[in-house]
N, C-alpha and C positions, 0 to 999 in steps of 0.2 A: 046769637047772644054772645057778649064779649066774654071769654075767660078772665076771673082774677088773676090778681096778682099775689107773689107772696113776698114779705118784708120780712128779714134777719134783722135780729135784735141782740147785740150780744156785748160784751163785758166782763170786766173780773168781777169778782164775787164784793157786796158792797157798793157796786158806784151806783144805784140808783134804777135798774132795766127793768122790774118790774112792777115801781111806781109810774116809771114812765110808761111803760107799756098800758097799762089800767087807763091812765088818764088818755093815753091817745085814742084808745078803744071806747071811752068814755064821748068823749067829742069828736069823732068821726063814725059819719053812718057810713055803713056794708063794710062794717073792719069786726073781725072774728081773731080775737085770743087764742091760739091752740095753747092747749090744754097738753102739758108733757105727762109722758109715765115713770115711774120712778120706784126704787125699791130702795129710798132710803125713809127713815123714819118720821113719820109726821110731826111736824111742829105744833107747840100749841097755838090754839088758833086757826090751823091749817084746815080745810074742808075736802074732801075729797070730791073729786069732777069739778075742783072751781080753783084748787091751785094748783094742785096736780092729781093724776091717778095712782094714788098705792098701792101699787103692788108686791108679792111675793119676788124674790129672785129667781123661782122656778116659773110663775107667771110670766113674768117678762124674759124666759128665756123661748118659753110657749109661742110667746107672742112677735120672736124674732127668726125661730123653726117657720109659723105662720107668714111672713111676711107682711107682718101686718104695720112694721114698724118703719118709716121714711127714712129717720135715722136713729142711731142709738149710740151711746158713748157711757164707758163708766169714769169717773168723777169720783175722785177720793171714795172711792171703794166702793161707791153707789151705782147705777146703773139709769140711765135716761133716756127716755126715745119720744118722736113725735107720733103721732098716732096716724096711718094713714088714709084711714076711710074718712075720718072726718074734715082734712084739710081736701080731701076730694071733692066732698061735697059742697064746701064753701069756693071752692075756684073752678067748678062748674055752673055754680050758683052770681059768677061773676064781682063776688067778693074779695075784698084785702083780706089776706091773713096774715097775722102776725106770729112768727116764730121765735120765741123767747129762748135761745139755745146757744148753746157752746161756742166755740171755736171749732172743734174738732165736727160737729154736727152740721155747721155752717158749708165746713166746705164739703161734705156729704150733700146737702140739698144741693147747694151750687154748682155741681155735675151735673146732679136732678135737673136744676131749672135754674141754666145760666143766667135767665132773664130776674132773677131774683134780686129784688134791691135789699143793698148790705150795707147794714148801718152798724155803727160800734161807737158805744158809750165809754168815754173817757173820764179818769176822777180828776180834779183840778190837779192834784199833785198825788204822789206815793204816801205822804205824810197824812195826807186828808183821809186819804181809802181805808189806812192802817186804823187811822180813827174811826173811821164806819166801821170796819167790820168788826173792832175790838166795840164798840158802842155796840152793836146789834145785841150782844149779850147769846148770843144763839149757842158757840163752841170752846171749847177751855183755849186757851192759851195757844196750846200748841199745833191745835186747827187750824186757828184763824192764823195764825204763821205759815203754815201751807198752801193756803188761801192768796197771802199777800205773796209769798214766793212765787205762785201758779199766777199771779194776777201781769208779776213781770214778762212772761213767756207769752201771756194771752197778749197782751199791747203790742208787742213786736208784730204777733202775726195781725194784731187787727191793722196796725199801720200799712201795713203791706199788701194787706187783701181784702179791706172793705174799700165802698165806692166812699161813703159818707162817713166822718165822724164827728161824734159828739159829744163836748166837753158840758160837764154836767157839773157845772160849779155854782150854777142856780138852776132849780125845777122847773122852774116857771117856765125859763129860757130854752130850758133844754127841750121842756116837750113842745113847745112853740117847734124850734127848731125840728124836731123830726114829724110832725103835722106837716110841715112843711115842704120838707122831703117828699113823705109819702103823698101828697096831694101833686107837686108836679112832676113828679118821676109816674105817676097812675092818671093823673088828669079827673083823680075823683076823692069821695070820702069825704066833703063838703057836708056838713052839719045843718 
């Protein structure tokens, strides 16, 4: 039986990685969303086990003593990891998984599993993203300024150290574009 594969998904905060990521998971079969853990506070709207897992900060320190965790990074004072048993089971099960995750968690798997294809989501411009993330309405002012500050520092390194990247100036286009990807870099996920 073939092993999966896994796909990095990554991006400053704003450009679009986890509408893309849903629709690609959407229209390709044997593609599996990991699901991150997280100890910042739930959004409204947010579901627990379907956007992320919430946890305590003593939970996922639990769960980092445990090794349970692939990778883990904290994130403006929050805490994030990939869960490991579950990405197990889907790339023994010969499944895509998709890794919705950092920079810093990125290049953590990518020691893991150099075979790992790394994609990074670009915004048209700085101007455009500033307007996403100020439009999201999610953090006051002076969040979403650290946000766009942290967003310059992630590009540099996505430039440098993904195989793929993807300007996300239309949806449409963009998730065409990493379907794409993932379909000939795996040779599968075909709908």
């Amino acid at each position: 039986m073939k092993r999966g594969r896994i796909v990095i998904i990554s991006g400053p905060s704003g450009v679009g990685k986890s509408t893309i990521c849903k629709e690609v998971v959407r229209r390709l079969e044997d593609v599996y969303l990991s699901v991150s853990v997280t100890t910042r506070p739930r959004a409204k709207g947010e579901a627990d086990g379907s956007d992320y897992w919430f946890v305590t900060r003593e939970q996922f320190e639990e769960r980092i003593k445990k090794g349970m965790l692939l990778e883990y990074a904290e994130v403006f004072g929050n805490l994030y990891g990939t869960p490991k048993d579950k990405l197990d089971e889907v790339l023994r099960a010969g499944k895509i998984s998709i890794l919705e995750i950092d920079v810093q968690g990125a290049r953590q798997v990518g020691a893991i599993y150099p075979d790992a294809i790394m994609i990074f989501i670009l915004p048209p411009s700085q101007g455009e993203l500033a307007r996403r993330i100020s439009g999201r309405g999610r953090e006051k002012a002076e969040a979403a300024e650290k946000r766009l500050d942290n967003a310059g520092v992630e590009m540099v390194v996505g430039e440098r150290h993904y195989q793929y990247k993807v300007v996300n100036d239309n949806l449409k286009k963009a998730v065409n574009e990493v379907i794409q990807i993932i379909q000939q870099s795996t040779g599968g996920g075909k709908k």
